[in-house]
VOLORO-220115 format. One record per atom (N, C-alpha, C): residue number from 1; residue in one letter; atom name; x, y, z. Coordinates in steps of 0.05 Angstrom, whole numbers, plus 5000, padded with zeros to 4 digits. Layout:
VOLORO-220115
   k r  a    x    y    z
 NUM a CA    X    Y    Z
...
***
This chain:
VOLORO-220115
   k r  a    x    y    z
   1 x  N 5048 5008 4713
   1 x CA 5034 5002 4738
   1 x  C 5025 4973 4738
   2 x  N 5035 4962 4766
   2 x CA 5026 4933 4755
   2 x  C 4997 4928 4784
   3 x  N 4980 4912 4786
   3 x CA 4955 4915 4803
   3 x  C 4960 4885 4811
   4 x  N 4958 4882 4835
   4 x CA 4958 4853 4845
   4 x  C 4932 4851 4865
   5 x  N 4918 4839 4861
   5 x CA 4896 4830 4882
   5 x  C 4881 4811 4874
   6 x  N 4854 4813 4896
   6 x CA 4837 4784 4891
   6 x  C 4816 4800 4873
   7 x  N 4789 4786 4880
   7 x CA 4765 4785 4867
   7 x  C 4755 4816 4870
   8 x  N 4772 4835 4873
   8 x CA 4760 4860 4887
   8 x  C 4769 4885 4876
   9 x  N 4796 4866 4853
   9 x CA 4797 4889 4842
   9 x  C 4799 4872 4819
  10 x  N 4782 4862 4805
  10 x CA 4775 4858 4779
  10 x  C 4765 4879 4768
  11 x  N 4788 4879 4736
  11 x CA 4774 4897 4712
  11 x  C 4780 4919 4725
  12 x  N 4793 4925 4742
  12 x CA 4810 4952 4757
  12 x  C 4829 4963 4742
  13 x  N 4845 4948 4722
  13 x CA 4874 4959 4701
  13 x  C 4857 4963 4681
  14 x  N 4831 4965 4674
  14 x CA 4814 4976 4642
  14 x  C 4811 5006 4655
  15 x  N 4793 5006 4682
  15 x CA 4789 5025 4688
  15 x  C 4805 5046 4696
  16 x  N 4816 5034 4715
  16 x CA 4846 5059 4721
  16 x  C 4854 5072 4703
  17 x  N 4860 5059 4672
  17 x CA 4873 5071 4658
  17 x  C 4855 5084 4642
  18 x  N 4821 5088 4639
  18 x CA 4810 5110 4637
  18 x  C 4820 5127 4647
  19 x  N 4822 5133 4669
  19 x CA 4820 5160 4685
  19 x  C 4860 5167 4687
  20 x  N 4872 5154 4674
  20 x CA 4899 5170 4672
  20 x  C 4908 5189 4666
  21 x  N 4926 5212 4660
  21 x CA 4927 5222 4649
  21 x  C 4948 5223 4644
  22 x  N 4972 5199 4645
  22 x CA 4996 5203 4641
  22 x  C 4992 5167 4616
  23 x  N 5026 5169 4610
  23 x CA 5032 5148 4601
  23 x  C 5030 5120 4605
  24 x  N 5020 5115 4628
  24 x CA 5031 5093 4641
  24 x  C 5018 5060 4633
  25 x  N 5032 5046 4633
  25 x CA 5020 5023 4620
  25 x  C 5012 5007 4647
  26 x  N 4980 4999 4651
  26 x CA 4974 4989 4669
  26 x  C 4966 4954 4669
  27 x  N 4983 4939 4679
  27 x CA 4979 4915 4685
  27 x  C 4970 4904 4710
  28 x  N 4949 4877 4706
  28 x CA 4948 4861 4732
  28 x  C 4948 4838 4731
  29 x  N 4948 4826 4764
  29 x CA 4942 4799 4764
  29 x  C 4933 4793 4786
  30 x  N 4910 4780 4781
  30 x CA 4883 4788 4795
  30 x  C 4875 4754 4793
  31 x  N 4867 4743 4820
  31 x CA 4872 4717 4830
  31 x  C 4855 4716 4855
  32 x  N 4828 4706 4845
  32 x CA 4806 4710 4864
  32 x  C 4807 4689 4877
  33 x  N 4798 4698 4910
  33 x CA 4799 4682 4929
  33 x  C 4830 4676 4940
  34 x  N 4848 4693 4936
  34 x CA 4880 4689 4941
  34 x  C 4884 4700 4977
  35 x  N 4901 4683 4984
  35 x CA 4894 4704 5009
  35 x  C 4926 4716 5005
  36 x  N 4935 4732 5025
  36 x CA 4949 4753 5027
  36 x  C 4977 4740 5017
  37 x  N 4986 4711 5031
  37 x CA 5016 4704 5028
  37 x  C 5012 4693 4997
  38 x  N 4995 4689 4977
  38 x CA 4992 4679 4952
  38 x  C 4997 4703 4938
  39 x  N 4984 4724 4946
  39 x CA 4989 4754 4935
  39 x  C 5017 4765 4933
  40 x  N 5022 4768 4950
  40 x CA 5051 4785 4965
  40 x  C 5080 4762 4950
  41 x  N 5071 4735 4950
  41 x CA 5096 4725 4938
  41 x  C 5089 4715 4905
  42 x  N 5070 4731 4888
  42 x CA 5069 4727 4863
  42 x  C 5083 4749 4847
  43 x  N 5086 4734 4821
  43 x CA 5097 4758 4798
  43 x  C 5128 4774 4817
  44 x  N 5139 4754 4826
  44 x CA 5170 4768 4841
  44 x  C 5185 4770 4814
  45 x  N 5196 4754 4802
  45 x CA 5210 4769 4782
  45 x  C 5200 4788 4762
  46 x  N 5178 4803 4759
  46 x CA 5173 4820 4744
  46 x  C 5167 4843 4762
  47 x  N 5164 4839 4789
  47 x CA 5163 4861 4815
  47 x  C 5200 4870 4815
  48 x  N 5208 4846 4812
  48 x CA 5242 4858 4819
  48 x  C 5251 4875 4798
  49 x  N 5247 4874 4770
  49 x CA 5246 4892 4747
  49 x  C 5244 4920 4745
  50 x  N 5220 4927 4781
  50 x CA 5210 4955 4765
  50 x  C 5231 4973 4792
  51 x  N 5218 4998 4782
  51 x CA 5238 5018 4795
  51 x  C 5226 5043 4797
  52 x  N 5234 5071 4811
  52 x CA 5227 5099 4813
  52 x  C 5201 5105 4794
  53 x  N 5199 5093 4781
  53 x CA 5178 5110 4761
  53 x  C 5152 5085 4755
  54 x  N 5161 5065 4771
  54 x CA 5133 5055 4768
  54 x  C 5111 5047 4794
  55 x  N 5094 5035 4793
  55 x CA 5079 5033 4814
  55 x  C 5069 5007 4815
  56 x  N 5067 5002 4848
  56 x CA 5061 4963 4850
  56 x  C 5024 4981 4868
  57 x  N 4999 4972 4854
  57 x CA 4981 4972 4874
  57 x  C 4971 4941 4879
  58 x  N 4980 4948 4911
  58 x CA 4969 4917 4921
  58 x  C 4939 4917 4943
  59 x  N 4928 4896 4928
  59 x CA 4904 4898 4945
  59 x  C 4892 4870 4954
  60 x  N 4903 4873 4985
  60 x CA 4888 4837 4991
  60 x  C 4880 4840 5020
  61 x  N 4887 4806 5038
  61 x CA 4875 4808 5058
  61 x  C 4843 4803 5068
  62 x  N 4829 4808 5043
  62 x CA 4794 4804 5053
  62 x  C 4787 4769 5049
  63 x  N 4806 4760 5036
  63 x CA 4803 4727 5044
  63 x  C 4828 4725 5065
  64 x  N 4830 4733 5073
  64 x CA 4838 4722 5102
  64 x  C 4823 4724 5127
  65 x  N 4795 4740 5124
  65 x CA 4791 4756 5141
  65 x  C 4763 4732 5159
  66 x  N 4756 4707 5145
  66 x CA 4743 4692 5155
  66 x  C 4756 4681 5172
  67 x  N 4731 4673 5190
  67 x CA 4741 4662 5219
  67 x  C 4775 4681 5234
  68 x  N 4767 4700 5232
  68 x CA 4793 4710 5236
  68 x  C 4803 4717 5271
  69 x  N 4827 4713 5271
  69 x CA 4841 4717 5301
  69 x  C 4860 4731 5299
  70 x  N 4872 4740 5323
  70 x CA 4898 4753 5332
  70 x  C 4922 4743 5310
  71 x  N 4918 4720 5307
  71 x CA 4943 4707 5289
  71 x  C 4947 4718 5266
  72 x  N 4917 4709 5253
  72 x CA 4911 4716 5226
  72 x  C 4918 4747 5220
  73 x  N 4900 4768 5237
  73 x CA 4912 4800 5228
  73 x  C 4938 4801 5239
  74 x  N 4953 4787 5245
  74 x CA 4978 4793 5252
  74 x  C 5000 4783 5227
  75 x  N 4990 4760 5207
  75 x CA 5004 4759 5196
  75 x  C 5001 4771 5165
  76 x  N 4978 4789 5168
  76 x CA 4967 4801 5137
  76 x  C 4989 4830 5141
  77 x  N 4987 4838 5168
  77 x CA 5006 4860 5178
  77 x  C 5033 4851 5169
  78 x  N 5042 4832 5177
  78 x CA 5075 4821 5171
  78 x  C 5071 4817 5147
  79 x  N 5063 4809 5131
  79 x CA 5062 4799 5104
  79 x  C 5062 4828 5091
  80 x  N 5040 4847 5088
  80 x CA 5044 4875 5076
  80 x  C 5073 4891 5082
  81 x  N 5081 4885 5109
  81 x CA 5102 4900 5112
  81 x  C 5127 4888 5098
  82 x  N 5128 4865 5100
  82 x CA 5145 4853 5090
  82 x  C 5153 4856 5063
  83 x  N 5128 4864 5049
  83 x CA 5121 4871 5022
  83 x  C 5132 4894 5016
  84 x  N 5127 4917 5036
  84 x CA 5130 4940 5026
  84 x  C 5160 4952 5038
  85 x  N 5180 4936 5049
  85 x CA 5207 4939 5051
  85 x  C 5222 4921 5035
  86 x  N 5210 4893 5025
  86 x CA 5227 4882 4999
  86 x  C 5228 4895 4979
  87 x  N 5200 4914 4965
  87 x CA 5202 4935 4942
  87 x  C 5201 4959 4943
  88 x  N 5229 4964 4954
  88 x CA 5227 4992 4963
  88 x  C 5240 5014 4934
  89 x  N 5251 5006 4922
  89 x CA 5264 5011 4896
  89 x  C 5236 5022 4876
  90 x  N 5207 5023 4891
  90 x CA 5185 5025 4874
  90 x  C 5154 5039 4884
  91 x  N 5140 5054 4881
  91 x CA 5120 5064 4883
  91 x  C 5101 5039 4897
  92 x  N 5089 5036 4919
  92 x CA 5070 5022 4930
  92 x  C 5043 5034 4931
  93 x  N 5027 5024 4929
  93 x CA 4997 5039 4937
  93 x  C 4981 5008 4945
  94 x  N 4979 5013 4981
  94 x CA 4965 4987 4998
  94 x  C 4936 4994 4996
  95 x  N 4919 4990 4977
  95 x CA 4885 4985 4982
  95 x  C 4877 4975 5012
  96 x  N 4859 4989 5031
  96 x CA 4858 4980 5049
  96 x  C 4834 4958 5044
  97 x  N 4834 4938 5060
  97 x CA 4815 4915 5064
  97 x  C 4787 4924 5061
  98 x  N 4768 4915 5043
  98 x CA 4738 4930 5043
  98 x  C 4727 4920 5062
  99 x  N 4710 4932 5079
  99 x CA 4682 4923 5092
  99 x  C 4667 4896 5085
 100 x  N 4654 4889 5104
 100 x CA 4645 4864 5098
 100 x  C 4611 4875 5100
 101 x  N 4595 4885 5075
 101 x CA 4571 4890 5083
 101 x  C 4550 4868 5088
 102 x  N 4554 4847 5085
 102 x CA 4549 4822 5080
 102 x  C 4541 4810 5108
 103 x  N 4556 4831 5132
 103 x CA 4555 4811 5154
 103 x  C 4547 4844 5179
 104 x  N 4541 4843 5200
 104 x CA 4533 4862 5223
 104 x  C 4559 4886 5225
 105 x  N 4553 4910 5218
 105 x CA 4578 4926 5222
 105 x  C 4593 4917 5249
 106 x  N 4584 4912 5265
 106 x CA 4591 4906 5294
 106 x  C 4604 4875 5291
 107 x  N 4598 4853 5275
 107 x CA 4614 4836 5266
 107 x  C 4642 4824 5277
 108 x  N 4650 4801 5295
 108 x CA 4678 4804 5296
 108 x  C 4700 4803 5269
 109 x  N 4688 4795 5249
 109 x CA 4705 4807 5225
 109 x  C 4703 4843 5221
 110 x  N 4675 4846 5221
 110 x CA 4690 4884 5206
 110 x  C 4706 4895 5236
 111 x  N 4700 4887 5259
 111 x CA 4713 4894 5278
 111 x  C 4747 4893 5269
 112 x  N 4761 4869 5260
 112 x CA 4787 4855 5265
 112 x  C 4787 4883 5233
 113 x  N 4770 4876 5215
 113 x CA 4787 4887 5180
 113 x  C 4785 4923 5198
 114 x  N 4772 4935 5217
 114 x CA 4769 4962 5219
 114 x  C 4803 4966 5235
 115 x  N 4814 4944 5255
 115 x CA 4832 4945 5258
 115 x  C 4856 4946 5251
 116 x  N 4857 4925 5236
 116 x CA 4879 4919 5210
 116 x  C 4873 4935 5194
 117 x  N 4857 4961 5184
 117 x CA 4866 4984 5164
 117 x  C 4873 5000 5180
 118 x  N 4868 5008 5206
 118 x CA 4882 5022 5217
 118 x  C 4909 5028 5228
 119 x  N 4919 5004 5232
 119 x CA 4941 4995 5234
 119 x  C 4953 4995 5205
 120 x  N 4956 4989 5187
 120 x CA 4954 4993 5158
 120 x  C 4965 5027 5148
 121 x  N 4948 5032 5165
 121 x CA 4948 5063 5155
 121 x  C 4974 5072 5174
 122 x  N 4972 5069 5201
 122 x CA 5001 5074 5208
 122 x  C 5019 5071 5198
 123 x  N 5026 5054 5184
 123 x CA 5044 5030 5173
 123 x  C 5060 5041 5150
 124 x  N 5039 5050 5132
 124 x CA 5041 5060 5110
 124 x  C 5059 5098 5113
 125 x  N 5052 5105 5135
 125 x CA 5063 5130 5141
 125 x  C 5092 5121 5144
 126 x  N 5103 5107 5147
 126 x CA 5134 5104 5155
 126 x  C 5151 5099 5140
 127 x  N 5138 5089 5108
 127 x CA 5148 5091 5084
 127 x  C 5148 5109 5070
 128 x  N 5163 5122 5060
 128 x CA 5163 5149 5036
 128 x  C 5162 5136 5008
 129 x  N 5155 5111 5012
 129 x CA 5144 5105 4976
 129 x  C 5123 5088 4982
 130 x  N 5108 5090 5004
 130 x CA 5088 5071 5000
 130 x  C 5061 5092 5016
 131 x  N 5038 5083 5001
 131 x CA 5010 5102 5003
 131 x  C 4996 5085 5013
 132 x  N 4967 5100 5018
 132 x CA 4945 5081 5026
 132 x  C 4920 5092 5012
 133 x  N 4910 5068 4997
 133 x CA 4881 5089 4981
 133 x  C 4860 5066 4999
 134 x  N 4842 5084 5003
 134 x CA 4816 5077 5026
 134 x  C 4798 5058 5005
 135 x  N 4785 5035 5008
 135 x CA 4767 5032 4990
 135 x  C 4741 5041 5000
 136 x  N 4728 5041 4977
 136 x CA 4693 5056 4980
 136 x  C 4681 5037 5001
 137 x  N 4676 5067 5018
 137 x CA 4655 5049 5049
 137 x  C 4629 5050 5047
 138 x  N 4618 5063 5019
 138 x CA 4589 5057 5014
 138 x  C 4570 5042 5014
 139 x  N 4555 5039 5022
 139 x CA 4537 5013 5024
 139 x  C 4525 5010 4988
 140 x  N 4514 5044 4983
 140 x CA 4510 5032 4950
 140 x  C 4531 5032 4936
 141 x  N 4555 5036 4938
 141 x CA 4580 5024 4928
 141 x  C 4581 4997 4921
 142 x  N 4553 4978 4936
 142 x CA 4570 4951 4932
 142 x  C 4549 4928 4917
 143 x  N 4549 4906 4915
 143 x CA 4532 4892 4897
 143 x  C 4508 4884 4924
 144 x  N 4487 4882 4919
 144 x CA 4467 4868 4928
 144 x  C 4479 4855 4954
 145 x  N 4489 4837 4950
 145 x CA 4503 4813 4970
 145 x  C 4518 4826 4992
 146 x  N 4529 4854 4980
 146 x CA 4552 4870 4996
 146 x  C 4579 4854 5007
 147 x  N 4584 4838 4990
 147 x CA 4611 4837 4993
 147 x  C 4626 4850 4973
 148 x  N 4618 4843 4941
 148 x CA 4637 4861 4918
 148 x  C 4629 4889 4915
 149 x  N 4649 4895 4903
 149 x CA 4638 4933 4896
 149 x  C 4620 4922 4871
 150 x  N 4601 4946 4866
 150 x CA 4574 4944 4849
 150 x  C 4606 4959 4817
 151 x  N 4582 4966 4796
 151 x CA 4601 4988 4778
 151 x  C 4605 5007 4776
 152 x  N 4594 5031 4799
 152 x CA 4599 5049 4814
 152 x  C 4621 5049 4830
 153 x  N 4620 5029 4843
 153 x CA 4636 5027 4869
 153 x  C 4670 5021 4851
 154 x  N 4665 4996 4839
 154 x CA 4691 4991 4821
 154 x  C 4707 5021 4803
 155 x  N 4690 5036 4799
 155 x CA 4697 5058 4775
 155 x  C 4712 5090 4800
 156 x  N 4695 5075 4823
 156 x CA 4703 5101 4843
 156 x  C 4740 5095 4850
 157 x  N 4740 5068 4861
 157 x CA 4764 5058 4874
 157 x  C 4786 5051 4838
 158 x  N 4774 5060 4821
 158 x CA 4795 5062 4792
 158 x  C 4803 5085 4792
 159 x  N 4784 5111 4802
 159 x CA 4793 5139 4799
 159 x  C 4808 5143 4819
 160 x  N 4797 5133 4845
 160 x CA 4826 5139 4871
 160 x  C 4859 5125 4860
 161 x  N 4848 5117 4848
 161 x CA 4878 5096 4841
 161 x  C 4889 5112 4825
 162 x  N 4878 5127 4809
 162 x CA 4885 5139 4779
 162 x  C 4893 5171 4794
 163 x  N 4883 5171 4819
 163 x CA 4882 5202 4828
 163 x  C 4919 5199 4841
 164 x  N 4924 5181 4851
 164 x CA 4938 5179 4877
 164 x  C 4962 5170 4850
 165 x  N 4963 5164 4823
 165 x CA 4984 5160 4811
 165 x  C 4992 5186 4791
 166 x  N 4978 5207 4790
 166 x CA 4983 5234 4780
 166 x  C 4992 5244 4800
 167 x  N 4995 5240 4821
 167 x CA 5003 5250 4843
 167 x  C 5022 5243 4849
 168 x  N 5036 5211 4847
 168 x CA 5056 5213 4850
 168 x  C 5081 5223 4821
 169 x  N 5076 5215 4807
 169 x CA 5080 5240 4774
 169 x  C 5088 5262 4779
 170 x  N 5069 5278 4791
 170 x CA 5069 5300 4795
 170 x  C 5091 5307 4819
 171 x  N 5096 5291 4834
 171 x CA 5119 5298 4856
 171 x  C 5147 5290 4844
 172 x  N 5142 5268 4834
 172 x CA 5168 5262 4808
 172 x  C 5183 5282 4798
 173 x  N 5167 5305 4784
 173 x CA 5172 5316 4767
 173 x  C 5179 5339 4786
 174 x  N 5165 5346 4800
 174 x CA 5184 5366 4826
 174 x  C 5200 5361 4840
 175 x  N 5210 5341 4832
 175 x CA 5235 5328 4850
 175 x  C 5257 5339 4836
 176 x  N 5255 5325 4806
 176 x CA 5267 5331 4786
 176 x  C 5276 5360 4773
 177 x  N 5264 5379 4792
 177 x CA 5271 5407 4785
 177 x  C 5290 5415 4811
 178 x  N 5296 5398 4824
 178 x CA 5313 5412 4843
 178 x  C 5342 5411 4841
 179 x  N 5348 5432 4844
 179 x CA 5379 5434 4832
 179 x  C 5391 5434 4844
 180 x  N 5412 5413 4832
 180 x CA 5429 5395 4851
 180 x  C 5461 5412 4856
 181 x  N 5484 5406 4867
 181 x CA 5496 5415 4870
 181 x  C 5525 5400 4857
 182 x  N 5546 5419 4846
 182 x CA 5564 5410 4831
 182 x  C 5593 5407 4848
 183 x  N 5598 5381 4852
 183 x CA 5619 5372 4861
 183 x  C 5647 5376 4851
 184 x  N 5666 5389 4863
 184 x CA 5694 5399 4861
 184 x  C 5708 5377 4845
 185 x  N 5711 5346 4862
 185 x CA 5717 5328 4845
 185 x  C 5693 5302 4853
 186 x  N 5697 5285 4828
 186 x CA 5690 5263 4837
 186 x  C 5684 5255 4865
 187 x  N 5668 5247 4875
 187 x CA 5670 5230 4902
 187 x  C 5649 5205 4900
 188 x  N 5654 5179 4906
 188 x CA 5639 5161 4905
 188 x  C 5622 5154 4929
 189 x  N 5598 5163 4928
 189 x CA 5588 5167 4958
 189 x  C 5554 5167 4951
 190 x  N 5546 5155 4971
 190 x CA 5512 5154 4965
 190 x  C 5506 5179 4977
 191 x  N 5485 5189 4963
 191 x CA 5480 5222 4976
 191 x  C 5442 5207 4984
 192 x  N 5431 5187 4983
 192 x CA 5412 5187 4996
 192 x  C 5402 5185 5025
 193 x  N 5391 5188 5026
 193 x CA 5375 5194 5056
 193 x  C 5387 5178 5084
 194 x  N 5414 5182 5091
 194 x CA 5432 5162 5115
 194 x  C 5410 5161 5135
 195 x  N 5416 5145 5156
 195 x CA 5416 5147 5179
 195 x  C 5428 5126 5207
 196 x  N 5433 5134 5228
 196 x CA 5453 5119 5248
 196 x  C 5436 5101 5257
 197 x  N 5458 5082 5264
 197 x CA 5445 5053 5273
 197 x  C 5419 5061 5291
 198 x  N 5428 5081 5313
 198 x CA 5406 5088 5332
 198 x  C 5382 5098 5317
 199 x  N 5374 5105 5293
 199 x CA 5353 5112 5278
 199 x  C 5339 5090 5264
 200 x  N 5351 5083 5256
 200 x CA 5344 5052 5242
 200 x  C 5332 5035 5266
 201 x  N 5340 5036 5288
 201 x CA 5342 5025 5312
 201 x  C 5308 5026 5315
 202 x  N 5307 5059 5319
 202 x CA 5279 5061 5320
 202 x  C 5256 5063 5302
 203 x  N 5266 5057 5279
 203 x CA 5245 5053 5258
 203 x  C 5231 5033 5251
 204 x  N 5251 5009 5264
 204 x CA 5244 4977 5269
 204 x  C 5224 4987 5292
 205 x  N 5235 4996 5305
 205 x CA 5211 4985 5342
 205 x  C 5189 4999 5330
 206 x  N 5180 5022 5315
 206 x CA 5160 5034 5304
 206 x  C 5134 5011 5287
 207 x  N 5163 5001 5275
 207 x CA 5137 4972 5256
 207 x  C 5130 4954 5277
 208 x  N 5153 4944 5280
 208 x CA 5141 4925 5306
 208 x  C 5120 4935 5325
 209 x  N 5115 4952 5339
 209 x CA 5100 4967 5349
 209 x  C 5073 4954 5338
 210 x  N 5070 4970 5318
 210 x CA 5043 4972 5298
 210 x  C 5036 4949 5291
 211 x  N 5046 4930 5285
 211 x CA 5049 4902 5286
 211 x  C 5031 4888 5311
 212 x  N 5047 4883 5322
 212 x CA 5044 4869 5356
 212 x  C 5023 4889 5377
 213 x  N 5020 4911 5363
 213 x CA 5002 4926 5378
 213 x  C 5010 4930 5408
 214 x  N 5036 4936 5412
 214 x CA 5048 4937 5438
 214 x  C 5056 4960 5440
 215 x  N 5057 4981 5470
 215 x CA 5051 5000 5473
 215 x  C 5078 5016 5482
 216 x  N 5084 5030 5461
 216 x CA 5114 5049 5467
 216 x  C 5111 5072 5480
 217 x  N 5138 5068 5501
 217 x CA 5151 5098 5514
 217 x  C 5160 5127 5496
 218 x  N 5163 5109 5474
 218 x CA 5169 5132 5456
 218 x  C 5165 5155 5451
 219 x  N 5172 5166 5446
 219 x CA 5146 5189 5430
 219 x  C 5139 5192 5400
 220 x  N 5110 5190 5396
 220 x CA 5097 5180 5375
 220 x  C 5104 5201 5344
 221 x  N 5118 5214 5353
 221 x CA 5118 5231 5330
 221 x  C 5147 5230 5316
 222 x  N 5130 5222 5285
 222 x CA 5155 5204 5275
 222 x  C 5175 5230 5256
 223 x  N 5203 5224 5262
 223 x CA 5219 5249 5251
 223 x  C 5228 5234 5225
 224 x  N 5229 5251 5208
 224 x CA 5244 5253 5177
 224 x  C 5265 5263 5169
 225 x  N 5296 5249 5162
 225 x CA 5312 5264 5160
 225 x  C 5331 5263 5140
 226 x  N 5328 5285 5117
 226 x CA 5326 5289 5100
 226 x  C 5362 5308 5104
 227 x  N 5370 5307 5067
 227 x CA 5401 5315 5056
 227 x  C 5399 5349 5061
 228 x  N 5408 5352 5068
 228 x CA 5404 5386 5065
 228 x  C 5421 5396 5045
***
């Protein structure tokens, strides 16, 4: 498991890997004050390396979130997505943006970060390898100042991390029991998850959508379609 973020998840790869319960060797690189496009384009050759069995948790965006505009959450949105269809070969888990306790809940920042995890969270539904772990919305979750998590708050958002990676383990390994079917002869053919241009079609207008925050005829209910 490798951990990419800013100042927010420091000392997050000691803890996480308390609360494991599998094998997994947890790395980070953790680069305070980074905003989102410093994040998303680091450690690429050791991101292109991994595969099915490992996990990228990325957590950024809260330095972007000063003085922030339409622009700005529009491009932490493109930047994550962008992220999470270049490494698709790999386990994602998107930390959503923390709270700013620091400043008026009503705030035009916690306003813009309440939007951009929401959007976030849509986002994240349209990938089958990519999650969303919530960070702690506690107020005593966080240090004095209320911008960092306190060591409560840090040890809570180590166990969601540690929760949400036995979990995916655990679906691994039920994948892995399903029995496959034995082919007459050879055939060279991808048996993963197809679909027609017209599907693809609409999977783009779905991100875009969520993106641009522009309002579809569609209908909202997203279909899955799976090998029988």
């Amino acid at each position: 498991m490798l951990i990419i973020g800013d100042s927010h998840l420091k000392g997050s790869a000691t803890k996480t890997n308390q609360f494991l319960n599998t094998k997994f060797s947890v790395r980070s690189f953790i680069k305070p004050g980074a905003t989102i496009n410093k994040l998303v384009s680091s450690q690429e050759k050791e991101l292109k390396d991994l595969g099915k069995k490992d996990v990228i948790v990325l957590s950024g965006g809260a330095n972007d979130m000063d003085n922030i505009n339409e622009d700005k959450g529009s491009e932490v949105l493109t930047k994550m997505t962008k992220f999470m269809q270049t490494y698709n070969n790999t386990n994602i888990a998107i930390i959503s943006i923390p709270h700013r306790f620091d400043l008026d809940n009503e705030s035009r920042t916690n306003l813009a970060i309440q939007k951009i995890n929401s959007k976030l969270k849509k986002m994240t539904k349209l990938f089958r390898h990519v999650s969303m772990i919530e960070m702690e919305s506690n107020r005593k979750d966080y240090t004095k100042h209320g911008l960092h998590l306190n060591k409560a708050g840090k040890e809570g958002l180590a166990r969601s991390i540690a929760n949400l990676i036995n979990q995916i383990v655990l679906r691994e390994n039920k994948e892995k029991q399903v029995i496959t079917l034995n082919w007459k002869e050879e055939v060279n053919m991808d048996i993963s998850v197809q679909m027609s241009p017209e599907q693809l079609k609409h999977r783009h207008l779905e991100v875009t959508d969520i993106i641009s925050n522009r309002t579809s005829t569609r209908p909202k209910k997203t279909t899955y379609y799976k090998e029988k």
